[in-house]
C-alpha positions as a LaTeX table, in Angstrom:
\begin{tabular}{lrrr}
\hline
Residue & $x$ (\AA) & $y$ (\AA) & $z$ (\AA) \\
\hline
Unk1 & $-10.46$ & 25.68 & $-14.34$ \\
Unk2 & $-7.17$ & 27.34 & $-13.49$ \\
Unk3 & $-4.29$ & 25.95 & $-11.12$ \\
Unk4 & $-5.27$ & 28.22 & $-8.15$ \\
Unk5 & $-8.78$ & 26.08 & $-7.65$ \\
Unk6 & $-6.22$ & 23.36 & $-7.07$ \\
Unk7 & $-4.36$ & 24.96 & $-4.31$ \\
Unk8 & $-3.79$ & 22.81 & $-0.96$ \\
Unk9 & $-2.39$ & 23.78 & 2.16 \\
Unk10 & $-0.08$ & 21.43 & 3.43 \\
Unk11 & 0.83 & 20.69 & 7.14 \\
Unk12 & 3.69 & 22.99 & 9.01 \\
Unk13 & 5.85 & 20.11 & 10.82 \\
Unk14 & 6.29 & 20.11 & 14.64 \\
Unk15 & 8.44 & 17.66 & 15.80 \\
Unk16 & 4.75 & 15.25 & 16.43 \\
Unk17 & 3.73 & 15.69 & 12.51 \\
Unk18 & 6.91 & 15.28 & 11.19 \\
Unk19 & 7.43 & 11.93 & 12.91 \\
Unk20 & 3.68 & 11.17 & 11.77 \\
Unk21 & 4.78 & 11.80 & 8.32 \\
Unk22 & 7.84 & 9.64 & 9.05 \\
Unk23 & 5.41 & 6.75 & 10.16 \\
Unk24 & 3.20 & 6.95 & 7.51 \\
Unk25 & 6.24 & 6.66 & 5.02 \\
Unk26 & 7.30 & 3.50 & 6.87 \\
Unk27 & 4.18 & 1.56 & 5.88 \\
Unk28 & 4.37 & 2.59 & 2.62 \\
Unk29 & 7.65 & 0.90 & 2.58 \\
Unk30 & 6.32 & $-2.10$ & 4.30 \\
Unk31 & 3.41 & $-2.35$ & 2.29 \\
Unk32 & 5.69 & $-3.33$ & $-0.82$ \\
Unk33 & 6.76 & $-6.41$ & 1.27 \\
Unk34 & 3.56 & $-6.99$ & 2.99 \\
Unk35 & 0.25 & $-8.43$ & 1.00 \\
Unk36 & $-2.69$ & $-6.40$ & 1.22 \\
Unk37 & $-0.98$ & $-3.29$ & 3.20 \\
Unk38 & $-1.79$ & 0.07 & 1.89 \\
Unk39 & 0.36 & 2.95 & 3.06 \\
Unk40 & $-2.71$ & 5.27 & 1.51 \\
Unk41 & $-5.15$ & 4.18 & 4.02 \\
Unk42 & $-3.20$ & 5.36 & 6.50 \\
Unk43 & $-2.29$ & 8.57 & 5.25 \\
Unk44 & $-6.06$ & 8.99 & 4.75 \\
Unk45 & $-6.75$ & 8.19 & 8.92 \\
Unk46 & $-3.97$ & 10.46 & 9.19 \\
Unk47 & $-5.36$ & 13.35 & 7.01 \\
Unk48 & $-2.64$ & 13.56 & 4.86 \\
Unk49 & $-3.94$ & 12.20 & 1.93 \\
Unk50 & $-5.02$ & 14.66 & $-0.08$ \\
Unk51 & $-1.65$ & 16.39 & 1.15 \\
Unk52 & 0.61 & 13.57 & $-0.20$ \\
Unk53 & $-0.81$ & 13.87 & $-3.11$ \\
Unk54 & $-0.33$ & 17.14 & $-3.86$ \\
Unk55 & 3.15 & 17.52 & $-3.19$ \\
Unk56 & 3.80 & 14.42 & $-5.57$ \\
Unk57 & 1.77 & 15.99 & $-8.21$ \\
Unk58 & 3.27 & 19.50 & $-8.30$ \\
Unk59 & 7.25 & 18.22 & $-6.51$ \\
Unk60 & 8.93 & 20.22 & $-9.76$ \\
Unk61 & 6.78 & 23.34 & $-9.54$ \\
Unk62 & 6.94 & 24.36 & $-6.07$ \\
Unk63 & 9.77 & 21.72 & $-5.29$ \\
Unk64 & 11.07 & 23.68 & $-2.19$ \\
Unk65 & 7.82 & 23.52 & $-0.42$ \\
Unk66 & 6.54 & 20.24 & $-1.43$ \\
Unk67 & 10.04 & 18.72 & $-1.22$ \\
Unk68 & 9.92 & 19.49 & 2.66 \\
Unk69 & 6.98 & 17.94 & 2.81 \\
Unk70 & 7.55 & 14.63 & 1.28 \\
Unk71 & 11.20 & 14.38 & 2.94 \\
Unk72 & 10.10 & 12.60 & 6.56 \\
Unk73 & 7.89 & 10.56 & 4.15 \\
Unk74 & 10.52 & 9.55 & 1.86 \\
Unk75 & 13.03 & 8.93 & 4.96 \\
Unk76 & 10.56 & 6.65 & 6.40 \\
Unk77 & 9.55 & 4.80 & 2.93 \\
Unk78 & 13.53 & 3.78 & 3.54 \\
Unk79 & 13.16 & 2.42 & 6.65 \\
Unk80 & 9.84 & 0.42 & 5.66 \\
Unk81 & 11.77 & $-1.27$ & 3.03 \\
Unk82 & 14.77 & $-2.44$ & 4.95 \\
Unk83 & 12.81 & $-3.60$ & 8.08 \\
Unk84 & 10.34 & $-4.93$ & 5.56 \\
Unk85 & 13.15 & $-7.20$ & 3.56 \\
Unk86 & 15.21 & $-7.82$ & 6.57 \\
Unk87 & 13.11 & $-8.26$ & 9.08 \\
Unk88 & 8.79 & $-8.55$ & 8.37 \\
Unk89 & 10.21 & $-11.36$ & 5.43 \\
Unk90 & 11.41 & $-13.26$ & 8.15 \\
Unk91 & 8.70 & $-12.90$ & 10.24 \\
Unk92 & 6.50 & $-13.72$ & 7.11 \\
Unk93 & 8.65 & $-17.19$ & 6.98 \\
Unk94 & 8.34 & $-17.92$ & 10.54 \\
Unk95 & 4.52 & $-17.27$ & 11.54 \\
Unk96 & 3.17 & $-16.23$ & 8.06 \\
Unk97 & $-0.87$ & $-16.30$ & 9.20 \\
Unk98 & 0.25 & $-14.60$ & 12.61 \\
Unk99 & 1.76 & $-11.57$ & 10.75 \\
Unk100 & $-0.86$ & $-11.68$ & 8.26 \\
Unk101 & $-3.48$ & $-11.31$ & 10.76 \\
Unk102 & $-2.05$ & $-8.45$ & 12.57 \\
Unk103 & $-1.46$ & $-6.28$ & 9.19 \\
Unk104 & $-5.01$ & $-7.30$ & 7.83 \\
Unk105 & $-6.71$ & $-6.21$ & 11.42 \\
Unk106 & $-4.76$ & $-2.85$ & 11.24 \\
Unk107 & $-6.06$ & $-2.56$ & 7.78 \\
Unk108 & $-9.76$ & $-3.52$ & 8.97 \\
Unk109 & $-10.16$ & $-0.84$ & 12.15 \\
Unk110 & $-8.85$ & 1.71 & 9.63 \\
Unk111 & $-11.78$ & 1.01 & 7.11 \\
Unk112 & $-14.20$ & 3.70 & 8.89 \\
Unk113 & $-11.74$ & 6.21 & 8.55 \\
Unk114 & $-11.74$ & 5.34 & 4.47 \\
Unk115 & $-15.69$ & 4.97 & 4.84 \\
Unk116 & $-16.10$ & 8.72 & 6.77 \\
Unk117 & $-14.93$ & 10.43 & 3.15 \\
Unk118 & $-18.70$ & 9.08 & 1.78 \\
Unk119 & $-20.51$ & 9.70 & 4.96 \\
Unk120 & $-23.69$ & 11.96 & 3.62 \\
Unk121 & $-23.01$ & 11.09 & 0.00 \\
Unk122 & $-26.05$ & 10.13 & $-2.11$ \\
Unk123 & $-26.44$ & 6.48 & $-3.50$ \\
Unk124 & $-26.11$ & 6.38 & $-7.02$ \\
Unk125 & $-26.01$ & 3.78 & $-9.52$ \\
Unk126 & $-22.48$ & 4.90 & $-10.36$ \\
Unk127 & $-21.36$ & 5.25 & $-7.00$ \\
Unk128 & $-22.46$ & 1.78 & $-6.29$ \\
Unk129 & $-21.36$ & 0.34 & $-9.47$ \\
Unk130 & $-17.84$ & 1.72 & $-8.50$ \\
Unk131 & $-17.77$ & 0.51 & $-5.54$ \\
Unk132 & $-18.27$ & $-2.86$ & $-6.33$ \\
Unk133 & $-15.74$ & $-2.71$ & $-9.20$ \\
Unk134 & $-12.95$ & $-1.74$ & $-6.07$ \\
Unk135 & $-14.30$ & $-4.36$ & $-4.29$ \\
Unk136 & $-13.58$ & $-6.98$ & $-6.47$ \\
Unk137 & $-10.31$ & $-5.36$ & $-8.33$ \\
Unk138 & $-7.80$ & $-6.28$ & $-5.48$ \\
Unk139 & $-9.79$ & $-9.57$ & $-4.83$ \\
Unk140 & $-9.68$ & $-10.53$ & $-7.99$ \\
Unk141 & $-5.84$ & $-9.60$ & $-7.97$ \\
Unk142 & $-4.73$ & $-11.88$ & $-4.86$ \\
Unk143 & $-6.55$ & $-14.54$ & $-6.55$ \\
Unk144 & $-4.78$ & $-13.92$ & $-9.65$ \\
Unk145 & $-1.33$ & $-13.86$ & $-8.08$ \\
Unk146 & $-2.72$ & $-17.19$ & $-5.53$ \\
Unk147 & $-3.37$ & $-19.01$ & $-8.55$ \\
Unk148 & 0.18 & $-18.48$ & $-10.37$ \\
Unk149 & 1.93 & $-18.65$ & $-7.49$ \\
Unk150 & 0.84 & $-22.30$ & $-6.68$ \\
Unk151 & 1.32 & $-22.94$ & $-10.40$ \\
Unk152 & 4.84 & $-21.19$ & $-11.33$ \\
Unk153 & 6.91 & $-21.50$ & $-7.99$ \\
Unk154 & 9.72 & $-23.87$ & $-9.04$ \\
Unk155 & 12.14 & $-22.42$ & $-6.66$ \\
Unk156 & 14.32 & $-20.56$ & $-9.33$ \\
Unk157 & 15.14 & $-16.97$ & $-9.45$ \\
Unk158 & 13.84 & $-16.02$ & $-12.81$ \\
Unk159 & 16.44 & $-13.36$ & $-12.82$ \\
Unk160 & 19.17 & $-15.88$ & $-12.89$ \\
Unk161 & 19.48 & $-15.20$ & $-16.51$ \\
Unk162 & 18.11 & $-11.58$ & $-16.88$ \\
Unk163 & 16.74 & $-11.58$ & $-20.79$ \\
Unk164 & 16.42 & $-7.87$ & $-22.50$ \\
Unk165 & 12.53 & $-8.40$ & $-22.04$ \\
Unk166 & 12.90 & $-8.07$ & $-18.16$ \\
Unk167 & 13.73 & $-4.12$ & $-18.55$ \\
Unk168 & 10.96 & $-2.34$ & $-20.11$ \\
Unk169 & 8.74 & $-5.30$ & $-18.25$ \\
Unk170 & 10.49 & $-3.87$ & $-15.58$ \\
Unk171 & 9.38 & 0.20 & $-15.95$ \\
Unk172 & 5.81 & $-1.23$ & $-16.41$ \\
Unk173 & 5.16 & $-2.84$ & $-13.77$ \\
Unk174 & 7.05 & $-0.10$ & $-11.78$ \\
Unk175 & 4.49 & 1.90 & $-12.94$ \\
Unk176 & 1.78 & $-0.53$ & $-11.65$ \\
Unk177 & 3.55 & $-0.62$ & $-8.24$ \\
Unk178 & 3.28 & 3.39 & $-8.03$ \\
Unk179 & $-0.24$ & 3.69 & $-8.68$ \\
Unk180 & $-0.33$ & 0.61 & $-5.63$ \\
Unk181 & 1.41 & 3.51 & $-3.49$ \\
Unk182 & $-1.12$ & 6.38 & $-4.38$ \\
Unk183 & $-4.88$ & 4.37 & $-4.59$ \\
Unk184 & $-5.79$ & 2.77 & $-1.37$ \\
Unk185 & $-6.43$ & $-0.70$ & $-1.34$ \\
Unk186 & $-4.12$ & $-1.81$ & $-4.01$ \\
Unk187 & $-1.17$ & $-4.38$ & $-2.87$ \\
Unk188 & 2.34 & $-3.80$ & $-4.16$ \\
Unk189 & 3.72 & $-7.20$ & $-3.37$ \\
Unk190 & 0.18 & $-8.76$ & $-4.99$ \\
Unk191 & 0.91 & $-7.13$ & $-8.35$ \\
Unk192 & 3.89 & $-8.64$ & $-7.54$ \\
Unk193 & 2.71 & $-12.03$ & $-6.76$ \\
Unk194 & 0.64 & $-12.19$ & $-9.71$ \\
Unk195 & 2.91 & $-11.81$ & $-12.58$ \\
Unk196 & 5.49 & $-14.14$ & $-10.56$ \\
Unk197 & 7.77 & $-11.83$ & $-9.55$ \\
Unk198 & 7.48 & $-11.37$ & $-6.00$ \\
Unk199 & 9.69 & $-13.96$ & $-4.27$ \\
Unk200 & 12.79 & $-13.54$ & $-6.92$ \\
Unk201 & 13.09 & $-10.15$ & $-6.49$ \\
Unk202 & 12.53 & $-10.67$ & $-2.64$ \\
Unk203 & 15.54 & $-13.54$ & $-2.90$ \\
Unk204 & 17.52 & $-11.41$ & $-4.70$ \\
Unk205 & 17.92 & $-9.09$ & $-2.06$ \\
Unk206 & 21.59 & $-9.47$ & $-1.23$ \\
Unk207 & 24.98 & $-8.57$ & $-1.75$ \\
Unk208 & 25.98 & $-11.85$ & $-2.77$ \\
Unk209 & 23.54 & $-12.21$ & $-5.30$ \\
Unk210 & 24.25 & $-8.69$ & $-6.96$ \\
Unk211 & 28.16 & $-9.82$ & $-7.28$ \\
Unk212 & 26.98 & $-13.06$ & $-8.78$ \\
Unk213 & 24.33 & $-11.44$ & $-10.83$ \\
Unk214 & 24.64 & $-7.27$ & $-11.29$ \\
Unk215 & 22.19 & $-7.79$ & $-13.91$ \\
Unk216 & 19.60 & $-7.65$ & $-11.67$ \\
Unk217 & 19.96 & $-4.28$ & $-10.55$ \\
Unk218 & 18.78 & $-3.54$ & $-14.10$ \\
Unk219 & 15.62 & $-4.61$ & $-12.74$ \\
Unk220 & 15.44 & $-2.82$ & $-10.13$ \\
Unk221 & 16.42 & 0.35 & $-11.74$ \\
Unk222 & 13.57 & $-0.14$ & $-14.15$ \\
Unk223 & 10.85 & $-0.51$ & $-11.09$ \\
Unk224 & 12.15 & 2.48 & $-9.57$ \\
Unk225 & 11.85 & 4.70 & $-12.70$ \\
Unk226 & 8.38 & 3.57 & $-13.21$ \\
Unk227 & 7.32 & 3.49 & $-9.83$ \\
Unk228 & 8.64 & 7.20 & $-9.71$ \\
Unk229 & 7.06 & 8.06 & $-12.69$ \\
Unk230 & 4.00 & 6.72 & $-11.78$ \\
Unk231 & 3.57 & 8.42 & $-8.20$ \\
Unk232 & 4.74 & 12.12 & $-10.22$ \\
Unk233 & 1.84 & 11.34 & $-12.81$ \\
Unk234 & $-0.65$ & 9.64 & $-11.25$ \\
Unk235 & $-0.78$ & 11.25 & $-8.22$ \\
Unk236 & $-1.56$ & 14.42 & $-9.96$ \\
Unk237 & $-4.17$ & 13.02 & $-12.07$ \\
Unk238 & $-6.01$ & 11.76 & $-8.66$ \\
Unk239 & $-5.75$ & 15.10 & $-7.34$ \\
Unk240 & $-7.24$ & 16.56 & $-10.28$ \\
Unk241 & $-10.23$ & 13.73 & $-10.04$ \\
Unk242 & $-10.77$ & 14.64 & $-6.46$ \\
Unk243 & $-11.27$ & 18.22 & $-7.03$ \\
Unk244 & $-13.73$ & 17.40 & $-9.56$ \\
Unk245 & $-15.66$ & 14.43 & $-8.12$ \\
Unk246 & $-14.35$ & 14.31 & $-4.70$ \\
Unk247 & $-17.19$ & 11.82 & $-3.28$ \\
Unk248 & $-17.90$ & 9.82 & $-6.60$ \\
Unk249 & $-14.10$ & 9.09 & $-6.51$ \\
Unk250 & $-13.65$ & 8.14 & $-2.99$ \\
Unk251 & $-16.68$ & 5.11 & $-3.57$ \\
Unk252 & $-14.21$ & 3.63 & $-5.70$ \\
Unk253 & $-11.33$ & 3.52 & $-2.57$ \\
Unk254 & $-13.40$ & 2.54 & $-0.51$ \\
Unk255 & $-14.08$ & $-0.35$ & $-2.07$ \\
Unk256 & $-10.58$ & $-1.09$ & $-2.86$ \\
Unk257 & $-9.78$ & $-0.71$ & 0.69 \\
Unk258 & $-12.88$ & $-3.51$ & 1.27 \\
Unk259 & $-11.56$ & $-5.33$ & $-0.80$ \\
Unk260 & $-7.83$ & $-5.52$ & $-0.13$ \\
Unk261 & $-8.80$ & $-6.55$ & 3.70 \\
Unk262 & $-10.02$ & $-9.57$ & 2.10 \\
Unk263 & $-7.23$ & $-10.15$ & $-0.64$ \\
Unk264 & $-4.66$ & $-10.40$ & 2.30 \\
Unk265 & $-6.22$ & $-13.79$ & 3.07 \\
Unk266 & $-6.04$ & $-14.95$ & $-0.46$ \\
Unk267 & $-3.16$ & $-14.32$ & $-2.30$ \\
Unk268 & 0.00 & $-16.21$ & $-3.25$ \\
Unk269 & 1.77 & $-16.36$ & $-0.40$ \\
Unk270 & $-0.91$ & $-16.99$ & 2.33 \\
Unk271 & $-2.30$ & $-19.56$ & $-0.51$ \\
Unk272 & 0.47 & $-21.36$ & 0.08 \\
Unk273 & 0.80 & $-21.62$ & 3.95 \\
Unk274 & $-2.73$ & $-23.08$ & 3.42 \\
Unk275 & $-1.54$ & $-25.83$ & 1.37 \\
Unk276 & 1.47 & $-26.18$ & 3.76 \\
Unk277 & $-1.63$ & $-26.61$ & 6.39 \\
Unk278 & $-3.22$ & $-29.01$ & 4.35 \\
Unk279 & $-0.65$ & $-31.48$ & 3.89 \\
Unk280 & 1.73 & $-31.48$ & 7.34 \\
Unk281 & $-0.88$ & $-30.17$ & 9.68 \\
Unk282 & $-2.26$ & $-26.57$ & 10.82 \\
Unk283 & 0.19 & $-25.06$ & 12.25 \\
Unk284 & $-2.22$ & $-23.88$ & 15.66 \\
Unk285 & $-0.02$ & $-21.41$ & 17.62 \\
Unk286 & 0.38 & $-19.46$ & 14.11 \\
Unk287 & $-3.57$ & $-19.59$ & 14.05 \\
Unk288 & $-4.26$ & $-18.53$ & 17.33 \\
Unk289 & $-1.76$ & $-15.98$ & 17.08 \\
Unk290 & $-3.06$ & $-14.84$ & 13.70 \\
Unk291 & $-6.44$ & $-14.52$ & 15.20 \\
Unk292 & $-5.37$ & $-13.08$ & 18.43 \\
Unk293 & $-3.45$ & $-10.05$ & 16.70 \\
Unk294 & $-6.13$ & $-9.86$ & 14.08 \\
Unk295 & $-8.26$ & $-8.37$ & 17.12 \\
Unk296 & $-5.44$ & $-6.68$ & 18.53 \\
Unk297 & $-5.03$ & $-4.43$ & 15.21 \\
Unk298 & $-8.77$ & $-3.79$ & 15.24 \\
Unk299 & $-9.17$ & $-2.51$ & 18.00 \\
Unk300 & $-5.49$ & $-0.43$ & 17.82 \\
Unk301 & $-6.61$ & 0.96 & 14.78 \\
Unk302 & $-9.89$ & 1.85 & 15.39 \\
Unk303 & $-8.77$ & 3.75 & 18.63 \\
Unk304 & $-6.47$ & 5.93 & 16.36 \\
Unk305 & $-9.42$ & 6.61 & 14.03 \\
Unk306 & $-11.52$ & 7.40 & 17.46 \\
Unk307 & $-8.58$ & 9.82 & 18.44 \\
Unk308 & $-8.18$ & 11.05 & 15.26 \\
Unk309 & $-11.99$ & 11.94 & 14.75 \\
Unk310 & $-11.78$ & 13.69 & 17.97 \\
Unk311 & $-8.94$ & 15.74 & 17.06 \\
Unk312 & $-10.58$ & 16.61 & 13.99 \\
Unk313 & $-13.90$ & 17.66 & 16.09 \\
Unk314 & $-12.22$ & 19.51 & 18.37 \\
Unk315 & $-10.11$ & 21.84 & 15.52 \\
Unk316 & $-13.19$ & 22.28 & 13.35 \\
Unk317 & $-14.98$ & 23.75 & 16.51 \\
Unk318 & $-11.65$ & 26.17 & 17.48 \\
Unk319 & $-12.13$ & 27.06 & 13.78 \\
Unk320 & $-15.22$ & 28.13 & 14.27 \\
Unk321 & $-14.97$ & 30.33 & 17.14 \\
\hline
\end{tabular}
């Protein structure tokens, strides 16, 4: 099969899709922070997807074209991060289940979007047998990083003392963190969670700490090659699946996007406002809340679906005529 068969168009900006693109960068940065967000779900309601993927995969062969496309992205993956350190982490600290709620509800009134790429598609034992395996991968993951978080949480950075170990660690699990950005349903910050690094590298966030401690940024050099690495190679190697198997493939996501819905209510940190519940008291305004913007992101994110749908509609019949 040569290259051209794995040609895609990708979107002219306006000013409307370049801010889109902008957005959709944002939650990718915020779903780093954020349990259970995936910034790929989103750029599948948005029908970028397939788009984003692309221009990762082929950035050094037509790097002019696909570096314009990825730029508002790439802006906006900034912005995600800071307000997700400086600001969503505090939120997170304050009203935990609240914030929780509203990020898993925005996650759950995108599913249908995830669900219309299989709409039509015939029910096969692989198909089925993949989707439960995405189902239970990012469950199985929050419950993973639940169970060493409420084991290994002593309070210490681990990074106090950064041993030679830490660094190629370091470019693996970067690499683990890319694929995260690329397959929907996977959680950054429960990868994170479960092999216990989550809330040092989270504390470590400072300029104080990097003057006590500029070993650190070692770390986070090594995430950031591997994560780059990752989202250059992987995303490449998804396009390639999707050309092949485009359906067969997407059974897989969409149970990973199932399933991450669900891991956002068990994972390490929600795991442990639980406990916090059951020894002081529930904490009933951050319930409520958590409930109340639980709906609230439904229904917001099903009305962009909606919208989105009828955009779609409306183009494919123009296209027609």
């Amino acid at each position: 099969m040569g290259e051209k068969n794995l040609e895609i168009a990708l979107i002219k900006y306006n000013k409307k899709t370049w801010c889109k693109s902008g957005l959709l960068g944002v939650i990718i940065g915020l779903a780093i922070i954020v349990p259970g967000i995936s910034g790929s779900t989103v750029a599948i309601i948005f029908k970028l997807y397939d788009q984003f993927l692309y221009a990762l995969g082929n950035l050094f062969k037509q790097f002019k074209r696909c570096f314009a496309f990825l730029l508002p992205i790439g802006l906006g993956i900034i912005v995600g991060l800071i307000v997700g350190f400086f600001a969503v982490q505090k939120l997170l600290d304050l009203l935990p289940f609240a914030v929780v709620g509203l990020f898993a509800g925005l996650m759950a009134g995108a599913f249908p979007a995830v669900k219309d790429e299989i709409k039509g598609a015939e029910r096969t034992k692989k198909r089925v047998a993949l989707f439960i395996v995405g189902l239970l991968v990012p469950i199985a993951v929050g419950i993973f990083s639940a169970l060493f978080s409420s084991s290994g949480d002593t309070g210490v950075n681990q990074f106090d003392q950064v041993a030679w170990y830490h660094i190629p660690a370091s470019l693996f699990i970067g690499y683990l963190l890319g694929i995260t950005q690329i397959a929907p349903g996977l959680s950054a910050s429960a990868i994170l969670m479960a092999v216990g690094w989550f809330s040092s590298l989270v504390d470590g966030v400072s300029l104080s700490y990097f003057q006590e401690n500029p070993a650190i940024l070692l770390v986070y050099g090594g995430l950031a090659v591997g994560l780059i690495l990752s989202v250059l190679t992987f995303s490449k190697f998804l396009t390639f699946v999707f050309n092949k198997a485009r359906q067969t493939a997407y059974t897989l996501i969409v149970g990973l996007s199932l399933g991450s819905i669900v891991s956002m209510f068990c994972n390490g940190d929600i795991v442990e406002v639980y406990a916090r519940w059951a020894q002081s008291g529930i904490v009933w305004w951050d319930l409520l809340l958590g409930v109340g913007l639980f709906a609230v992101g439904v229904v917001g994110s099903y009305l962009l679906v909606r919208y989105q749908r009828k955009k779609d509609l409306e183009e494919g019949i123009k296209t027609q005529e």
